[in-house]
C-alpha positions as CSV (number, residue, x, y, z in Angstrom):
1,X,-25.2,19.5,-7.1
2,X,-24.0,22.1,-9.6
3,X,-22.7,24.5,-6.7
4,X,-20.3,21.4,-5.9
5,X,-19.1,21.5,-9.2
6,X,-18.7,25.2,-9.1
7,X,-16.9,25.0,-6.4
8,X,-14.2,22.7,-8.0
9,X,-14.3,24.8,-11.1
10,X,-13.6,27.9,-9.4
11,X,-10.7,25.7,-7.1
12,X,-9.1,24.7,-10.4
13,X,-9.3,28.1,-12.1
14,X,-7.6,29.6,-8.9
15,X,-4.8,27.1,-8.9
16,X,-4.1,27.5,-12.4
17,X,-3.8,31.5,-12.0
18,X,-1.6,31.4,-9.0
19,X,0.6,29.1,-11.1
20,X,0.8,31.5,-14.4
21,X,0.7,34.8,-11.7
22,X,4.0,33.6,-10.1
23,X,5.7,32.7,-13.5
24,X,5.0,36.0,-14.7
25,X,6.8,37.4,-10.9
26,X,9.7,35.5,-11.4
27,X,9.7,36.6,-15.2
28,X,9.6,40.5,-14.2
29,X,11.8,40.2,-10.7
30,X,14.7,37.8,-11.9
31,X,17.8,39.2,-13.3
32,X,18.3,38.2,-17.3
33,X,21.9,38.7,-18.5
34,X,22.7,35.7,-20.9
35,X,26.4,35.6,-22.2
36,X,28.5,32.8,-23.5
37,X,30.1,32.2,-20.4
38,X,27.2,32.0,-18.8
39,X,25.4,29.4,-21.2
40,X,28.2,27.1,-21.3
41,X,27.3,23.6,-20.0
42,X,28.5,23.0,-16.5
43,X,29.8,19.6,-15.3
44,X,31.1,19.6,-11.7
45,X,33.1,22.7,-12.4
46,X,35.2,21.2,-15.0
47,X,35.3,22.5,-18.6
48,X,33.1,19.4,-20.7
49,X,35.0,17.4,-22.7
50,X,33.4,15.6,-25.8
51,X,30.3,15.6,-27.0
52,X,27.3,15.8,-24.6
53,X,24.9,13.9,-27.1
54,X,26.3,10.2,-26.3
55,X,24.8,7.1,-25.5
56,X,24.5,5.9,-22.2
57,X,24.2,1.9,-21.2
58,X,20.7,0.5,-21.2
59,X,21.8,-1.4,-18.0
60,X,21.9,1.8,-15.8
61,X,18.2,2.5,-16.2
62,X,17.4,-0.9,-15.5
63,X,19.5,-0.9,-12.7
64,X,17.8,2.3,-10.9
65,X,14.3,1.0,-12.0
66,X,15.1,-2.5,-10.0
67,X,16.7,0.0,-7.2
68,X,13.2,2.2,-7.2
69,X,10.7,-0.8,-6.7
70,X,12.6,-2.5,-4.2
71,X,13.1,1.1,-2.7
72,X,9.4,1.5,-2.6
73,X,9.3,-2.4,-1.0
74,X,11.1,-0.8,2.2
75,X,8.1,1.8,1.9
76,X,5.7,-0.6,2.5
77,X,7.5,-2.6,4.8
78,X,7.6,-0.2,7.6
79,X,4.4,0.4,8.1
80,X,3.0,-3.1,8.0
81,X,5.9,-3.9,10.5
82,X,5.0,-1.1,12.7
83,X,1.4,-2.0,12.8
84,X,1.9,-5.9,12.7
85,X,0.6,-6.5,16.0
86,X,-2.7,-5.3,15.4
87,X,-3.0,-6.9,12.2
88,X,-3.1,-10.6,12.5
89,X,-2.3,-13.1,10.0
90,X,-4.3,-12.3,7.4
91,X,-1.9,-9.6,6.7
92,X,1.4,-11.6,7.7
93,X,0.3,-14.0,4.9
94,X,0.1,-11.3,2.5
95,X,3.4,-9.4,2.9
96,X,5.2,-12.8,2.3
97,X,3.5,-12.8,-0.6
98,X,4.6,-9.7,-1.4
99,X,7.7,-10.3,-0.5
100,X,7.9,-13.6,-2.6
101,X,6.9,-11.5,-5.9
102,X,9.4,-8.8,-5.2
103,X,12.0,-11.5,-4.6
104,X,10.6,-13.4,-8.1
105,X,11.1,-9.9,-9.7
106,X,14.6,-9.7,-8.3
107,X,15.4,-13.8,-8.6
108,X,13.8,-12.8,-12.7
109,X,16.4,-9.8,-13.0
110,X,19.4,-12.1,-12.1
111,X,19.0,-14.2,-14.2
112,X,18.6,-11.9,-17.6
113,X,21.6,-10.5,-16.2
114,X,20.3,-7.0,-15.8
115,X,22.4,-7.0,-12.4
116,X,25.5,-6.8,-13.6
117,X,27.2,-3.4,-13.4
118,X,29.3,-3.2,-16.3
């Protein structure tokens, strides 16, 4: 029982050093010559313009976090569809639910308006 532990132990330990061993490389091999130029921000080639510290619209995160769920919906979906024959109806009942929360969530976001690009 203990050697199991061990084992993990020793697993863990070995991961953590490879980590810190290749930081260390790439801090000796890479080539470290800092100059203004150099640490200037960088947007699309173009010299910035403004300040970089502004506020963004709360919309846009709530936008991309409705995107990522209904991203991950199509994640699910494939599978279940590819395996649907073998599954039965058990499972064809519980992707419409699935799909009838998602489509709540999405039916919910409407409505409070977090749809609206600008």
């Amino acid at each position: 029982m203990v050697a199991e532990y061990l084992s993990v132990l020793v697993f863990i330990f070995v991961g953590i050093g490879i980590v810190l061993f290749t930081f260390f490389l790439s801090k000796l091999i890479r080539p470290h010559n800092p100059y203004p130029k150099k640490n200037a921000n960088y947007e699309c080639a173009e010299e910035p313009i403004g300040d970089s510290w502004f506020r963004f619209n709360n919309r846009f995160y709530i936008f991309a976090l409705i995107f990522v769920i209904f991203d991950v919906e199509a994640v699910f979906l494939f599978p279940w569809a590819v395996a649907f024959g073998e599954l039965g109806l058990y499972a064809l009942i519980e992707m419409i639910i699935f799909i009838l929360i998602l489509f709540f969530g999405l039916f919910y976001a409407w409505r409070k308006g977090a749809l609206k690009w600008v």
